[in-house]
N, C-alpha and C positions, 0 to 999 in steps of 0.2 A: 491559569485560564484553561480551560477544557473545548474542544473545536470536536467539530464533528465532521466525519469524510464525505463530502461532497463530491459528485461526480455532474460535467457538463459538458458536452455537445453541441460544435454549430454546427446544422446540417445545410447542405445546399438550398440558396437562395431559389426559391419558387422549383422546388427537388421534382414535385410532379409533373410541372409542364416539361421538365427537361425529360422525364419517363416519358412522355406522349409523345414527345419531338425526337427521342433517341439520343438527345446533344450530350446525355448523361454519358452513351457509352463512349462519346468520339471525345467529351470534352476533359481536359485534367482540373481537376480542385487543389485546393493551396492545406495542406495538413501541418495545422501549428503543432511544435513541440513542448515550446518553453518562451517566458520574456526573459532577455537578458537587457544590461545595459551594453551600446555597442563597446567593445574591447580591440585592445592590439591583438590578443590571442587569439581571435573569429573573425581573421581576415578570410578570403577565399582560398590561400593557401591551405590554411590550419582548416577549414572544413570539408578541405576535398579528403580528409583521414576517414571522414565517418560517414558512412552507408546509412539510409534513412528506413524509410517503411516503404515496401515495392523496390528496394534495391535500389532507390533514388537518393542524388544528394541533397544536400541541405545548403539552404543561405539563410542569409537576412535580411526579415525585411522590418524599414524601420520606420517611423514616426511618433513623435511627443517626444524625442530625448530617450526611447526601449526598442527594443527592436525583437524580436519574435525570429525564432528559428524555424524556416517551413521548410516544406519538399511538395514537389509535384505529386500526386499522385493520380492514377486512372479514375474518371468515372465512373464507368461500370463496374467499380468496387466501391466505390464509397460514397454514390447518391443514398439517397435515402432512403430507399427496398432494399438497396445492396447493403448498406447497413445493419436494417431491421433483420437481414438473413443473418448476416455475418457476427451478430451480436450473442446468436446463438450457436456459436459455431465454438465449441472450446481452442481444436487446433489452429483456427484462424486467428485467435485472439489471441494463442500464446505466440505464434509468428508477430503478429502487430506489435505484441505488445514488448517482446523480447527488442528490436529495434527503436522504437518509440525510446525506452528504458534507456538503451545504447546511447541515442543521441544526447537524451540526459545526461544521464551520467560523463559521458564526455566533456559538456558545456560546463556540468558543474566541475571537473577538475581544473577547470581553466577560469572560472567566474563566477560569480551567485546567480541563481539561476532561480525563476518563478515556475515551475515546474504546470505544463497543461495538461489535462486528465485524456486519454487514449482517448484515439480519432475523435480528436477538435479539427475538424473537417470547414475551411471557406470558400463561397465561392470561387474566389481568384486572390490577387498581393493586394488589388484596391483596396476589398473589405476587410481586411488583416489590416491597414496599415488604418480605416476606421477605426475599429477597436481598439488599437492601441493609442490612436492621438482623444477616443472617449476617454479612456481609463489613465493614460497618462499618471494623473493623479496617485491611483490607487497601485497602478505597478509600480512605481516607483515609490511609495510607502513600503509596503510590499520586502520590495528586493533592501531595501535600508534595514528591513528587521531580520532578512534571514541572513545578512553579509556577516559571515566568518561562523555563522552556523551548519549545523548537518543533523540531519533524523537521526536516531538510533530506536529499532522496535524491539523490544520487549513483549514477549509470550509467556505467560503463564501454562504448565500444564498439570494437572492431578490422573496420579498413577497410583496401582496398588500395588508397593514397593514389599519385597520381599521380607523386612525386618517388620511389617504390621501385621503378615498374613499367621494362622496361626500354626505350626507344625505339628501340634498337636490335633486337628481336625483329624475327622473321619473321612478316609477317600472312600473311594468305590469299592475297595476291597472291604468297609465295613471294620476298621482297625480304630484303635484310639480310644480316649476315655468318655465315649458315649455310645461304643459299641452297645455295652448292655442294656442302654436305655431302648435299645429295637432302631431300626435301619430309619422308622418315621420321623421319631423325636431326633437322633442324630442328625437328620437330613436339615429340619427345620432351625437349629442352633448353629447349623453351619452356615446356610443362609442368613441367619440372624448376625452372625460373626462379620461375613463379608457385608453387609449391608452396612454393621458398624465401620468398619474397615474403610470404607468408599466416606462415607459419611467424614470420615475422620481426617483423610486424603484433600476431600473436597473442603474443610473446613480452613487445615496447612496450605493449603492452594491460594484461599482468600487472605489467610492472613501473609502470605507471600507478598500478594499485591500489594496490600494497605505498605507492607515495608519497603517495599521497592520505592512507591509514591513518598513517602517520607524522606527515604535515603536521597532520591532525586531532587528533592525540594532544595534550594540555592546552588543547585548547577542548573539544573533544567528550566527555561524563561516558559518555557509554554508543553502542555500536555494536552493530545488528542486521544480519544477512545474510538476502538472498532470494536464490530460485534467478534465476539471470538468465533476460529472458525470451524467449522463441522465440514463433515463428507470429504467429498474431492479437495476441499479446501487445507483442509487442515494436513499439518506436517507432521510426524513422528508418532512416539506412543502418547496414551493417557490422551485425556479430555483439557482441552484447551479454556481455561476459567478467566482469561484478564489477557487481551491485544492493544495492547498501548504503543504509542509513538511519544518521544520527547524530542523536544527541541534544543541542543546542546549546544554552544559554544565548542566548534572544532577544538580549540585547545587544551578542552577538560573532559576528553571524551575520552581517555584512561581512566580517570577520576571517576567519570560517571559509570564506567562498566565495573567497575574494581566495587562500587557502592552497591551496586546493582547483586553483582555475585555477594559481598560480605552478608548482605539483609535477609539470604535467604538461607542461609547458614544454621543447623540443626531441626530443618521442618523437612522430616523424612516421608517422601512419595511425591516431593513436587519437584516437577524437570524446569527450569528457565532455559528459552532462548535470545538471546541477545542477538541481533541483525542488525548491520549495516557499516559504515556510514552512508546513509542516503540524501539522492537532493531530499529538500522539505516538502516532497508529496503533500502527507499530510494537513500539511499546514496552508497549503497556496489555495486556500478556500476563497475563490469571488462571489461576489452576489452584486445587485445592482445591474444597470444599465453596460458596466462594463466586462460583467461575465460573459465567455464564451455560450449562450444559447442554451441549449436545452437539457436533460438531465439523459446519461445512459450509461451501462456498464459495461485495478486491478485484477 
């Protein structure tokens, strides 16, 4: 099964009257991180360990049998203008979001964890603990299918690797077995070359993916695609062709990485990276009545 990354947002309950009123900047909102089921390991002891978003801690709050991991956080950061600014703010977001991550990650080494997509912002714990006694249902389906699993991401990238380029081209000096065709024709064969070259890169790149997805198939129960990423986004050299997440059984996740590297074995110019293990991001896709609210953006 193939999912798709969904991103949601509750924003403060009636955000602009509290703009008009000011009660945004004096009042604190409830920032969900994650559903968990409640645990021995997420006493108040065990969560005074981890620092939240705003340098605030974390509890639980709970209702239906899950209980939701929140922290206080200010107002005047995270009503719904503060937001919409904040949204476009790269360093604000890597701040948010490095903490946010933290708490995660945390919960998941101590429990399964339904992973909330960065500032799921409530008005207060009442309407937290609404949502969780709506969804009940669905979180706890949910946390059944990711328990004793973990992400692992997978990157594809296509690069123009040294062994395709050709050594024989003509550089700038005008050298090589097209020198005497004239500087024009030399120029345009070598363009022609690298064009092949890339062509040829980008082709190993694809067929990377197809093998990975094969090799993955009876470890991995579920597969999600991202768009691959470009600009500020993207990490490393070469052009990123295939951003996948699986969903792995913690115990085969040697297995699955050992399959992952064998599959891409003699397609010279393609780089894999291998990430994680992560909570199941990816996959804590809600919809319905019991999703967190509205769409915004790892």
């Amino acid at each position: 099964m193939t999912t798709e990354h969904a991103e949601h947002t509750e924003l403060p309950e009636d955000p602009e009257r509290a703009e008009r009123t000011g009660r945004a900047r004096d009042t604190e909102f409830s920032y969900a991180y994650a559903v968990v089921r409640p645990a021995a390991g997420l006493d108040g002891d065990a969560l005074r360990e981890v620092e939240g978003v705003a340098s605030g801690p974390v509890r639980l709050v709970g209702a239906g049998g899950v209980a939701a991991a929140v922290g206080s956080v200010p107002g005047r950061e995270f009503s719904e203008a503060a937001l919409r600014h904040h949204l476009e703010d790269l360093e604000w977001l890597e701040e948010v979001a490095r903490a946010h991550h933290g708490v995660v990650e945390f919960l998941a080494a101590r429990t399964t964890v339904l992973p909330l997509r960065l500032a799921t912002v409530y008005v207060d714990d009442e309407r937290v603990r609404e949502v969780l006694r709506g969804g009940a249902g669905t979180f706890a389906r949910l946390l059944d299918r990711f328990a004793g699993h973990v992400e692992w991401g997978v990157k594809v990238y296509a690069g123009l690797p040294r062994d395709l380029a050709d050594p024989d081209a003509s550089g700038p000096s005008g050298t090589g077995p097209d020198a005497d065709a004239g500087p024009g024709r030399s120029y345009l064969r070598m363009r022609r070359r690298e064009r092949e070259d890339r062509e040829a890169v980008r082709s190993a790149a694809a067929e990377a993916a197809r093998r990975i997805e094969e090799a993955a198939d009876g470890i991995a129960v579920e597969l999600a695609r991202h768009r691959p990423q470009q600009g500020e986004l993207a990490t490393g050299s070469g052009e990123n062709v295939a951003n996948d997440s699986y969903l792995v059984p913690g115990g085969r996740s040697e297995e699955f990485r050992d399959r992952v590297r064998r599959a891409t074995r003699g397609l010279p110019g393609v780089r894999v990276e291998i990430t994680g293990p992560w909570a199941p991001y990816s996959f804590a896709v809600l919809t319905g009545p019991e999703a967190p609210g509205g769409t915004a953006r790892p």
